[in-house]
N, C-alpha and C positions, 0 to 999 in steps of 0.2 A: 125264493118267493113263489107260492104257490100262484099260479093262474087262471082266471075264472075263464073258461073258453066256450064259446056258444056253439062252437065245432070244432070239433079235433080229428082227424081222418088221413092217413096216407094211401099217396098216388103214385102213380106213375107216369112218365109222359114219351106217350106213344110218338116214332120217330116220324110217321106220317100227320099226328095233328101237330107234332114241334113243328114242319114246314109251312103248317098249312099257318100257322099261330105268328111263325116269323114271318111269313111273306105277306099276313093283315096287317101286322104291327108298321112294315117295312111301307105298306101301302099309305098308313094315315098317317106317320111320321118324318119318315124318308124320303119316299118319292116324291110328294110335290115340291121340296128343299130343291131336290135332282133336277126336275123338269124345269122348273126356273131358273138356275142356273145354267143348264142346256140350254136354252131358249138365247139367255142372253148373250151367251159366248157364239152362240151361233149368227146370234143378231150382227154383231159386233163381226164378227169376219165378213158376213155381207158389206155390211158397212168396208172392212177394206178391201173387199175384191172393187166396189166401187171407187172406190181411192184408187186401185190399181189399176181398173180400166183411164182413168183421168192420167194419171203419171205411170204408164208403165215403166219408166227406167226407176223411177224407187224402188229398189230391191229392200228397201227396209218391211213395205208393208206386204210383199209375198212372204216376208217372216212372223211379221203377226198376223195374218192368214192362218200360219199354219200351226201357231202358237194357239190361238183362239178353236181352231177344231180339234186340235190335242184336247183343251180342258174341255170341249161340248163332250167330248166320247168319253174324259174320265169322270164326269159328272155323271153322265149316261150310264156309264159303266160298273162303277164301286158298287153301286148297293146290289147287283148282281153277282159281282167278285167277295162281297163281304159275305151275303146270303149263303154262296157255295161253302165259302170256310168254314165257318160255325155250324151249318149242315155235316159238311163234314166231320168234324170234331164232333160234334153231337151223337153223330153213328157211330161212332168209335168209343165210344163213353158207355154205350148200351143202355137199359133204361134205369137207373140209379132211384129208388126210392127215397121218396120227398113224403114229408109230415107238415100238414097246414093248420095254423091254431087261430082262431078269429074270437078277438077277443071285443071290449067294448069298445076299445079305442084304439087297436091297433090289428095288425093281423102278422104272424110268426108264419115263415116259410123255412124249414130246414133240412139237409142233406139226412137221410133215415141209416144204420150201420147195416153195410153187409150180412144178411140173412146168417146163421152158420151152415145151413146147407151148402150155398156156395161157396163159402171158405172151406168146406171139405174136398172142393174139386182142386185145389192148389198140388199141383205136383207132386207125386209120392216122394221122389229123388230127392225134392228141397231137406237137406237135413238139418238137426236141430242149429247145428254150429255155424250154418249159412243163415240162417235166423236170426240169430243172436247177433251175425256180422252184421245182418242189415239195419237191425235194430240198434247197433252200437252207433252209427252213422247219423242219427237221427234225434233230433234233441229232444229232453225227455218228457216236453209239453206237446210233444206233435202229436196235430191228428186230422188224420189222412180226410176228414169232413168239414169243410168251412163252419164260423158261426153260423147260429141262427139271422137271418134277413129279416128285421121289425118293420114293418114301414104301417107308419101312423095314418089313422082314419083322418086326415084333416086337408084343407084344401091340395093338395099336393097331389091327395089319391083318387086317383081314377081307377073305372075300372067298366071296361068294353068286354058284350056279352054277345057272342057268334056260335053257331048251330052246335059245335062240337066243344067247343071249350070259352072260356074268358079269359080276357087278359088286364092283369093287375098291374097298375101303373104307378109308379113312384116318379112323379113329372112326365115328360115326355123322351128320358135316357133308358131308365130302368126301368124293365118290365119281367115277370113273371107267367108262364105259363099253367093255366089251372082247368085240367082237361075234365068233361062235365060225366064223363064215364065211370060209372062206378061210385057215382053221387048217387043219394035218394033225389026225389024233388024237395022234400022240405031240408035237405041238405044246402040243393042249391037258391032256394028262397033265403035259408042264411047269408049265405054268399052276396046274393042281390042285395042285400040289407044291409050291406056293409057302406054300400051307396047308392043309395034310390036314383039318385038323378046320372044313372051311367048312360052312355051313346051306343050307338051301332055308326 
């Protein structure tokens, strides 16, 4: 089925605004999850060190002590340890072109195919019958590009606009980055219009 698109345009997503894009997202969704949680488990060992001072011979509560500052620091912790992985992985990925389709009611974001300039850089050495092995390995609907990601214009989608790029929200799990580089302006006035009432 053909699709009426009020923007069609592939990007790419530079590795310093992916950081800069997950560490906003991680701020208005993650963090304060984090902080509260830290807070309370922190609360809460106060609470038994005060137990402890009262009954020092309960050895139970110098263990949830120290049970309650374990979870304050892995609360603290994760979305630093998560941020680093994906970072990572992300760099190692290189920038992969992406195709974004905005349509009336929805918006299409998909993996774009390997240029063939850079499938000529693949090894001289690899020869035909190492090809063919790899390809025998591999069942005959593969491809190496996930589907297309639909996510519907309807209460679900958000979408938060920041100096260098936006980020497309399917609830508060799924998010999409969509760098403002190499958009016109009436490019990105589409974009806005996909939902007028977006935040910072």
């Amino acid at each position: 089925m053909e699709e009426n698109y009020k923007l069609e345009k592939e990007y790419r997503v530079p590795y310093e605004t992916f950081k800069e894009a997950y560490k906003a997202y991680q701020k208005k969704f993650v963090r304060p999850k984090s902080i509260i949680f830290t807070i309370i488990f922190l609360i809460l060992a106060g609470d038994f060190v005060y137990a402890a001072i009262k009954a020092p011979d309960n050895r139970l509560v110098y263990l949830l002590i120290m049970v309650c500052i374990a979870l304050a620091f892995r609360e603290w912790y994760n979305p630093k340890r998560i941020f680093r992985n994906v970072s990572d992985t992300v760099r190692e990925m290189g920038e992969p072109v992406y195709k974004i389709g905005i349509a009336e009611d929805h918006i299409d974001i998909s993996t774009v195919a390997v240029e063939e300039a850079e499938e000529e850089e693949a090894p001289a050495e690899s020869s035909e019958e190492e090809d063919a092995a790899d390809e025998a390995d591999l069942p005959e609907d593969f491809d190496p590009y996930p589907e297309r990601s639909v996510l519907k214009l309807d209460e679900d989608f958000g979408l938060l606009e920041y100096e260098k790029f936006f980020l497309l929200l399917e609830g508060k799990r799924v998010f999409y980055i969509l760098p403002k580089e190499g958009f016109s302006e009436e490019e990105l006035e589409t974009v806005r219009a996909a939902k007028k009432d977006n935040a910072k």
